[in-house]
C-alpha positions in Angstrom: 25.4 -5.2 -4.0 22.6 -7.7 -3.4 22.8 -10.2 -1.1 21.6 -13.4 -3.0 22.6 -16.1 -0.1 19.4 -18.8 0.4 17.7 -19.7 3.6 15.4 -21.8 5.0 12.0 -20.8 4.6 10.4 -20.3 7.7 6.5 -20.8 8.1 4.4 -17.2 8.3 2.8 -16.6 11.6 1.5 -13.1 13.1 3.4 -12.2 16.1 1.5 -10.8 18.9 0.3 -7.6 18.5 2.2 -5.2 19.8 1.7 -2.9 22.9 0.9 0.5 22.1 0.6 3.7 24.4 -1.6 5.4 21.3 -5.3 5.6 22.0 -7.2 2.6 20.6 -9.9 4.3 18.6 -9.0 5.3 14.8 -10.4 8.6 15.2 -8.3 11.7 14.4 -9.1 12.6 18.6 -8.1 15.8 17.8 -5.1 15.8 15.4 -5.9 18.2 11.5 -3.8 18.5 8.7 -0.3 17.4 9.1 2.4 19.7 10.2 4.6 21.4 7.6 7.6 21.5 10.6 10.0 19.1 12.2 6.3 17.3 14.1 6.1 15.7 11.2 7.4 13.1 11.8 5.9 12.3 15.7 2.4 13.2 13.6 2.8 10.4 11.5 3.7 8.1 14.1 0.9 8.8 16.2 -1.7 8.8 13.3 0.2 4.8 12.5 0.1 4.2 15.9 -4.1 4.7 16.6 -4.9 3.0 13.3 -2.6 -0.4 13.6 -3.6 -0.2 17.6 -7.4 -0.3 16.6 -7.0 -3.7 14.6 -4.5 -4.9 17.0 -6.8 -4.9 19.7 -9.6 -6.8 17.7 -7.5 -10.0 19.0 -7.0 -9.5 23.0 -10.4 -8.2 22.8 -12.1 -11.9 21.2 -9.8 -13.3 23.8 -11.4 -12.2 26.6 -15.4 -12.5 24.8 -14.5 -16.1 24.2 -13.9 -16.3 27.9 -17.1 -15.3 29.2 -18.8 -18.3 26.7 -21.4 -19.9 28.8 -21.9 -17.3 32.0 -24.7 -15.4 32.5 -25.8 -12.2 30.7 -23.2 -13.2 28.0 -24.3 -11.1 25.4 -24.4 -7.9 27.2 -20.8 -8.3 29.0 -19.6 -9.2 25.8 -21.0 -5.9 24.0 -19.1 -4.0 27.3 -15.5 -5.8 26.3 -15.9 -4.8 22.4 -17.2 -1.1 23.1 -14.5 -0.3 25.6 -11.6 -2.0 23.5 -13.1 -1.9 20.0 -15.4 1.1 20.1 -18.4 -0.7 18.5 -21.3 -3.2 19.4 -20.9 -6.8 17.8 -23.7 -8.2 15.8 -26.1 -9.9 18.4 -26.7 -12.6 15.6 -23.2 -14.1 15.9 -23.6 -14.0 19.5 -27.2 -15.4 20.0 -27.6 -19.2 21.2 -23.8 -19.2 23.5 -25.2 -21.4 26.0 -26.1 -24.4 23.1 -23.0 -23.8 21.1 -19.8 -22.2 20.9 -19.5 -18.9 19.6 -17.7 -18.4 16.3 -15.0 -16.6 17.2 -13.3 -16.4 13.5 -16.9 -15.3 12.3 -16.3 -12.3 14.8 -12.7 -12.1 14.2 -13.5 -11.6 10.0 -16.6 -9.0 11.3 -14.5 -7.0 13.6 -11.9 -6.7 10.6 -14.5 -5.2 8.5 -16.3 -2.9 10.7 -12.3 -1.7 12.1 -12.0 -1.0 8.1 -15.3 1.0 7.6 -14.7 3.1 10.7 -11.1 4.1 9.5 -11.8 4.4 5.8 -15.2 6.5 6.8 -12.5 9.2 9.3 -9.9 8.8 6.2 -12.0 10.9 3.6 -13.8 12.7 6.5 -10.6 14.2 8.2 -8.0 13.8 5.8 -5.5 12.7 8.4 -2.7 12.6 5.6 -3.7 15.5 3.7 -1.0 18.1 4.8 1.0 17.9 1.7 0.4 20.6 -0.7 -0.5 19.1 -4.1 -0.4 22.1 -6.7 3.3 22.8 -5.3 3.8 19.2 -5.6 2.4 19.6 -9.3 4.6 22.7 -9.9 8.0 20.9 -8.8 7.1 18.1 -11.3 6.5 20.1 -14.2 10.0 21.7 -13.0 11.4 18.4 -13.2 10.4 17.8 -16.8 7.2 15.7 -15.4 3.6 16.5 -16.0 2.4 12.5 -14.1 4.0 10.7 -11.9 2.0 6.8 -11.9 3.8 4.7 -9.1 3.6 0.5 -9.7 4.8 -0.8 -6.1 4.8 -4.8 -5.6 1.6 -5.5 -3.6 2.8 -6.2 -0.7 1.6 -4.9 2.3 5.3 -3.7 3.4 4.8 -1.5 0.8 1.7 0.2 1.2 2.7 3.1 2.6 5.5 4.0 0.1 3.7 7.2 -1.5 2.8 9.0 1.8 5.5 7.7 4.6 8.7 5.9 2.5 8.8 8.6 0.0 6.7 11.6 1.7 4.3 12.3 -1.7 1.2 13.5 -1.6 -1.0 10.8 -2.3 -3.9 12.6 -4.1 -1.0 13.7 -6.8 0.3 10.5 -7.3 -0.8 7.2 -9.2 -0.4 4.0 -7.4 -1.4 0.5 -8.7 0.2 -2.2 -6.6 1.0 -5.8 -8.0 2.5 -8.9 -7.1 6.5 -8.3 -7.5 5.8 -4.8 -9.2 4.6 -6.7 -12.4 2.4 -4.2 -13.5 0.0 -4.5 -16.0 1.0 -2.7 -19.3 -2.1 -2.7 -20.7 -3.5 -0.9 -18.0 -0.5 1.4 -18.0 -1.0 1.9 -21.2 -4.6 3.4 -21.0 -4.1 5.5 -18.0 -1.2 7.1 -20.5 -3.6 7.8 -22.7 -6.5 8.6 -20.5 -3.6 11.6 -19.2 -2.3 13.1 -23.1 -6.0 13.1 -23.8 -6.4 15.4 -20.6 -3.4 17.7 -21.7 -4.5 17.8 -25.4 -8.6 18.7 -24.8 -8.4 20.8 -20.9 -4.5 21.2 -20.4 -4.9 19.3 -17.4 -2.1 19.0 -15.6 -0.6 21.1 -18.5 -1.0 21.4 -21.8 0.0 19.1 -24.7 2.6 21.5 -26.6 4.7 21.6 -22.8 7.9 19.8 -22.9 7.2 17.7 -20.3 7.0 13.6 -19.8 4.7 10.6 -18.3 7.3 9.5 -15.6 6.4 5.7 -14.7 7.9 4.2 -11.7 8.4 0.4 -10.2 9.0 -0.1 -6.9 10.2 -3.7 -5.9 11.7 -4.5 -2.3 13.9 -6.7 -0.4 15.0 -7.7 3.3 18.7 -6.8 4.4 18.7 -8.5 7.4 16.9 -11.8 5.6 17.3 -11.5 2.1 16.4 -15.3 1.2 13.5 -15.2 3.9 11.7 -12.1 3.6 12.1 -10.2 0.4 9.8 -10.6 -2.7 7.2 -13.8 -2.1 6.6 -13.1 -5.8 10.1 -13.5 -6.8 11.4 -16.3 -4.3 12.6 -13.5 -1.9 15.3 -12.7 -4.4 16.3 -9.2 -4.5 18.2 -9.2 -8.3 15.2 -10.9 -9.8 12.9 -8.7 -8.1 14.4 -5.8 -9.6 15.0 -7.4 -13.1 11.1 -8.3 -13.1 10.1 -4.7 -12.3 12.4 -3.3 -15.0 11.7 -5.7 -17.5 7.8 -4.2 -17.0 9.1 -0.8 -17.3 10.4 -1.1 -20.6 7.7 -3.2 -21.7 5.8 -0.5 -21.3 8.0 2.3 -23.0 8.0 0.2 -26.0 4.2 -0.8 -25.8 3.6 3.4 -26.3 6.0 4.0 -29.2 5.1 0.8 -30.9 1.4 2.3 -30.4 1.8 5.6 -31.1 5.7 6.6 -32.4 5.9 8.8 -29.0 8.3 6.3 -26.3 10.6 9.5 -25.8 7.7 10.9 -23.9 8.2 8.3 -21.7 10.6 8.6 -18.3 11.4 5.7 -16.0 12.6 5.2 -12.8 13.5 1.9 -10.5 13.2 2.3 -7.0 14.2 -0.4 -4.4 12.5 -0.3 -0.9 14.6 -2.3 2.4 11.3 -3.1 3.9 13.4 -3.7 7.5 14.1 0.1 7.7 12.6 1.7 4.6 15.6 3.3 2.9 15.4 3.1 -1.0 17.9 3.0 -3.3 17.3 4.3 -7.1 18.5 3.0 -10.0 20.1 6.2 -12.0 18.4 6.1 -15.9 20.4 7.7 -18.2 19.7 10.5 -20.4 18.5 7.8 -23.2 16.5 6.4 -20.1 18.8 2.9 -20.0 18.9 1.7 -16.3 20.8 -0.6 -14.9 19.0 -3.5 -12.5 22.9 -4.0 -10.6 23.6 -0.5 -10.4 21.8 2.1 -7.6 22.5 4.8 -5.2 21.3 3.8 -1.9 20.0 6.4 0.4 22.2 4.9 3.6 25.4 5.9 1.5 23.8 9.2 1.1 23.0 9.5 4.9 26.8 9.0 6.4 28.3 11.0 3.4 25.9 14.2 3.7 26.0 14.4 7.5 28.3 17.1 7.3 26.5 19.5 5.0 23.4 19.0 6.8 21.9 16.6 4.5 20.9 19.7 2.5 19.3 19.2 -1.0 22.5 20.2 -2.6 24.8 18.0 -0.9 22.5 15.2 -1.6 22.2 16.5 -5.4 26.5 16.6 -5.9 26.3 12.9 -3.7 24.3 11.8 -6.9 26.3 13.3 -10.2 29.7 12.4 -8.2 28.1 7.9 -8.5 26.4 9.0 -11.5 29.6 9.8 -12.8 31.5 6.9 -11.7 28.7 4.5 -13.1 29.1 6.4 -16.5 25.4 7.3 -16.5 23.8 11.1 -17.5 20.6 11.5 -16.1 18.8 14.8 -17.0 18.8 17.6 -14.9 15.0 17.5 -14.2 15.5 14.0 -13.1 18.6 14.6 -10.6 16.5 17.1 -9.2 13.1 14.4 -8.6 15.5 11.8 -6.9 17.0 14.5 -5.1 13.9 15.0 -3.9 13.2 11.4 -3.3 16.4 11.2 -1.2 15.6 14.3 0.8 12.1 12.7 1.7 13.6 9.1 2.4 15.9 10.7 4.9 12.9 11.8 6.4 11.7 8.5 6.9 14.8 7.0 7.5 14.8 9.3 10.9 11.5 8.3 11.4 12.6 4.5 11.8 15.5 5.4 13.9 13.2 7.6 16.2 10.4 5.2 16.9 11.5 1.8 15.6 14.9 1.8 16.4 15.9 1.5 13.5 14.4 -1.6 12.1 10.8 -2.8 12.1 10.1 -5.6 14.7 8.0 -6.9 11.9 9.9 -7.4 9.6 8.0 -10.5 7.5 3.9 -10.1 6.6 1.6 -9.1 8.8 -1.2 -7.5 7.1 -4.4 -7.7 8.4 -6.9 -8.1 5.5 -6.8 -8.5 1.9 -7.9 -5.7 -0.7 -9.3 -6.8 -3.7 -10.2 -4.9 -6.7 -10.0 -1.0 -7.8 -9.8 1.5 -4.6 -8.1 2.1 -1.6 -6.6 5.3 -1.8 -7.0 5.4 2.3 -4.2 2.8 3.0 -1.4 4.5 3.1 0.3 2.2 6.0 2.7 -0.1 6.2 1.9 -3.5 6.6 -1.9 -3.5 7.1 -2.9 -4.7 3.6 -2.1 -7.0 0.6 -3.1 -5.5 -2.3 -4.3 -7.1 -5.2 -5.5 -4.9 -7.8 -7.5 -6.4 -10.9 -10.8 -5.9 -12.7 -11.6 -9.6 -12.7 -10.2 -12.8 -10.6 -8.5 -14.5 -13.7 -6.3 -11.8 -15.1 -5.2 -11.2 -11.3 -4.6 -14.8 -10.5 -1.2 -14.6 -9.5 -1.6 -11.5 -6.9 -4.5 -13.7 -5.4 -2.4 -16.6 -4.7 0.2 -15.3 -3.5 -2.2 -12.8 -0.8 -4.1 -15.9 -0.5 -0.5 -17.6 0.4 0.4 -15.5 2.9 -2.9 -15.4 4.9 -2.8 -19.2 4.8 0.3 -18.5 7.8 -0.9 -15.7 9.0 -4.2 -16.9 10.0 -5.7 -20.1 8.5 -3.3 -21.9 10.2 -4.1 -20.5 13.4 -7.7 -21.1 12.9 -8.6 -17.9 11.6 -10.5 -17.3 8.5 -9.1 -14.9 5.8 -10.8 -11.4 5.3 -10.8 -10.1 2.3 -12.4 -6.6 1.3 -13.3 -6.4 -2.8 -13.7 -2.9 -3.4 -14.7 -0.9 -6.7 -14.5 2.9 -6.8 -16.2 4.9 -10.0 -16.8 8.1 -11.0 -20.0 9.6 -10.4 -20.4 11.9 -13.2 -21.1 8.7 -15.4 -24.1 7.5 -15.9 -24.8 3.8 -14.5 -21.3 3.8 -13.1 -22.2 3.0 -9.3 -24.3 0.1 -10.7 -21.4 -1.4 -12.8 -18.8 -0.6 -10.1 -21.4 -3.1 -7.7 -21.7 -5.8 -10.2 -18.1 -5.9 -10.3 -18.0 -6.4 -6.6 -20.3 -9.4 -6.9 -18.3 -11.1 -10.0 -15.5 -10.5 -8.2 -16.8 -12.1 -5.1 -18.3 -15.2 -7.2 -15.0 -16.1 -9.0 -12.7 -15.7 -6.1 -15.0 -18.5 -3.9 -15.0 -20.6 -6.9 -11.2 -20.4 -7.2 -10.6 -21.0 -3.6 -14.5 -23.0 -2.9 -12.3 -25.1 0.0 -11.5 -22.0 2.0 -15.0 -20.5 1.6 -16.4 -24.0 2.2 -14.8 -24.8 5.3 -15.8 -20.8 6.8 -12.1 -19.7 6.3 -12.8 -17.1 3.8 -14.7 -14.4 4.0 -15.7 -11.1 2.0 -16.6 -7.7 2.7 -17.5 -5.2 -0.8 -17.6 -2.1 -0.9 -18.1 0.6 -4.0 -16.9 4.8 -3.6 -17.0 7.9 -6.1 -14.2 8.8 -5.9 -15.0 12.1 -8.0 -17.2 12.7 -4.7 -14.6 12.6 -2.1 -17.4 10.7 -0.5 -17.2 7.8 2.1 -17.2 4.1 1.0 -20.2 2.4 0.4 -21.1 -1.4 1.9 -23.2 -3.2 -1.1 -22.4 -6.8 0.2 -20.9 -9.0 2.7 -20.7 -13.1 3.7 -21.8 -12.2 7.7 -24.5 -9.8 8.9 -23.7 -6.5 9.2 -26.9 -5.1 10.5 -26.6 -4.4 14.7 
């Protein structure tokens, strides 16, 4: 059950970045589509590996420029450090006039964040490093399941970021994902994007059409710390693992009663409650019955499923009898098409799970917050990693308050109170095919940007915040899109 024991709160500091034998550069160098085999695995690692490394370095790297303030021929020895550790030139203009002052090292800091983010998010849609996973058999198991959407609601931490692709092994272009402070999605939002989908299925059958017996399967995804429970779970929900996934459930069924208060249809509604053990990444699922009742103290936890399947292989069907035989004992039916999906789930964390053992020994060494940036906003399909960014998805600074303070929390340990500003990248994709879309989509970016120095005018004030925003089509497939920025960006 979950541990509920309180600790002291320890302050948040980033650790020192840790050594890597990957190549710096984000770059694919080489690597395609992701390996259907057993490589899978080593694939992943290595694509985590060269992105993380990349923004890693941007610190030993203004380490070593702040060390050659003062000497002669500054500027172009400093341009030699960044292109051999960062790839890139620095902008001359935050480098100019080093012999009368001191060069603003969290000025570079914030810059280097944001060009490291470009570069990546450019190879992202470019390469598609993460695309191996084939979406239209994805699609075809769903409807198999008795599912024609699957829209994931993750908490917005950045422990969870790469839950879809990595924690659960998804294909990311097949699945919704919103992320929010303690998994408190918004319903409204919910709400629309159900309707945005039966509208799909009842004018082009898309992803099947409305007369199929199928269901809008919503899922919330809240997390917690095993090895510090009171320390490092939920910042949204005072690191307490019960609440967290009370709060997340409580949403789910506020949204299963929003649609068949709306439109007398809830029973074509699923739900599903996931728990993520961001030290190792095995999940445990709450089992919904047949009536779609879940439980917030009862789950089946994927490390009981590891020791008991051993034997069998860990094949899908030892996993599957593993489920009905605690489905049973907690008096719980789920449908068949949903014992098959968390079969699935369970196969795929196993995955994972082996992925921790093999390269992490088991546990993350970073176990707390260590994201890098902030995203702000509506976008990021491209992060699909662990612990690189906070997410805090809204359409305007007010209604997403909350996830700002609490990003804005975090970053205040992690680097404000090392003397590092806070970077934090607004970003608004839109769909092309509308007309004046791209120009709303960049209006956005700059309201965005207004309210969230007003809200936190100190930080900005005092050169400690910092904002990067950026617009995409995401009908496109095209690359993101600079339209503003608080330092120079021109070479």
């Amino acid at each position: 059950m979950f541990n509920t024991r309180t600790k002291s709160r320890r302050p948040l500091q980033r650790t020192q970045p840790v050594v890597r034998t990957a190549v710096s550069r984000v770059s694919a160098d080489g690597m395609g589509c992701v390996p259907s085999n057993g490589d899978e695995n080593l694939y992943l690692y290595r694509y985590e590996q060269k992105v993380k490394q990349a923004f890693a370095n941007i610190e030993s790297c203004l380490k070593r420029i702040s060390g050659l303030q003062h000497t002669e021929d500054f500027i172009s020895r400093s341009q030699l450090v960044a292109r051999e550790q960062l790839g890139f030139d620095l902008p001359e203009a935050l480098l100019a006039d080093s012999w009368i002052k001191s060069v603003d090292i969290g000025q570079l800091y914030v810059w280097c964040v944001f060009e490291t983010f470009r570069r990546f998010s450019d190879e992202f849609f470019v390469d598609q490093p993460l695309a191996g996973l084939e979406d239209e058999s994805f699609q075809t198991f769903v409807g198999k399941c008795g599912f024609h959407t699957v829209d994931v609601s993750p908490c917005a931490d950045g422990r969870l970021a790469h839950v879809i692709r990595y924690v659960l092994r998804l294909p990311y272009k097949s699945v919704r994902r919103k992320s929010y402070a303690g998994a408190m999605f918004d319903i409204d939002d919910s709400l629309q994007k159900w309707v945005e989908t039966e509208m799909l299925r009842y004018r082009e059958s898309r992803p099947n059409s409305s007369d199929a017996a199928t269901r809008y399967l919503k899922v919330a995804v809240y997390h917690y710390s095993s090895s510090a429970p009171g320390v490092e779970g939920c910042a949204a929900h005072g690191s307490d693992a019960v609440k967290s996934a009370e709060g997340a459930l409580s949403r789910l069924r506020a949204f299963q009663q929003g649609v068949e208060n709306t439109f007398c249809c809830g029973a074509s509604i699923d739900l599903l409650l996931i728990g993520v053990d961001t030290d190792n990444d095995v999940i445990r699922i709450h089992l919904p019955d047949v009536g779609g009742d879940i439980d917030s103290l009862s789950y089946v936890d994927c490390n009981d499923i590891y020791e008991a399947t051993v034997n069998a292989g860990r094949s899908d069907e030892a996993i599957y009898d593993f489920i009905k035989q605690v489905a049973q004992k907690q008096r719980v039916a789920p449908t068949e098409g949903m014992l098959r999906f968390i079969t699935k789930l369970f196969h795929n964390n196993i995955l994972q799970v082996n992925y921790v053992r093999e390269y992490y020994n088991g546990r993350y060494k970073d176990i707390g917050h260590q994201e890098c940036f902030i995203g702000m906003g509506i976008g990021f399909e491209e992060i699909q990693l662990r612990n690189l960014t906070y997410f805090a998805y809204l359409k305007t600074v007010e209604e997403g308050a909350k996830d700002l303070d609490v990003g804005i929390k975090i970053f205040s340990g992690l680097n404000v109170s090392r003397g590092l500003p806070i970077p934090v990248i607004i970003r608004n994709d839109y769909h092309g095919q509308v007309p004046g879309a791209r120009e709303r989509a960049v209006n956005r970016c700059h309201q965005l940007d207004a309210a969230l120095k007003h809200r936190f005018k100190s930080l900005y004030d005092e050169g400690m915040l910092h904002t990067l925003m950026m617009v995409r089509d995401c009908n496109a497939d095209s690359c993101v899109e600079t339209v503003g920025c608080s330092l120079p960006l021109d070479q």
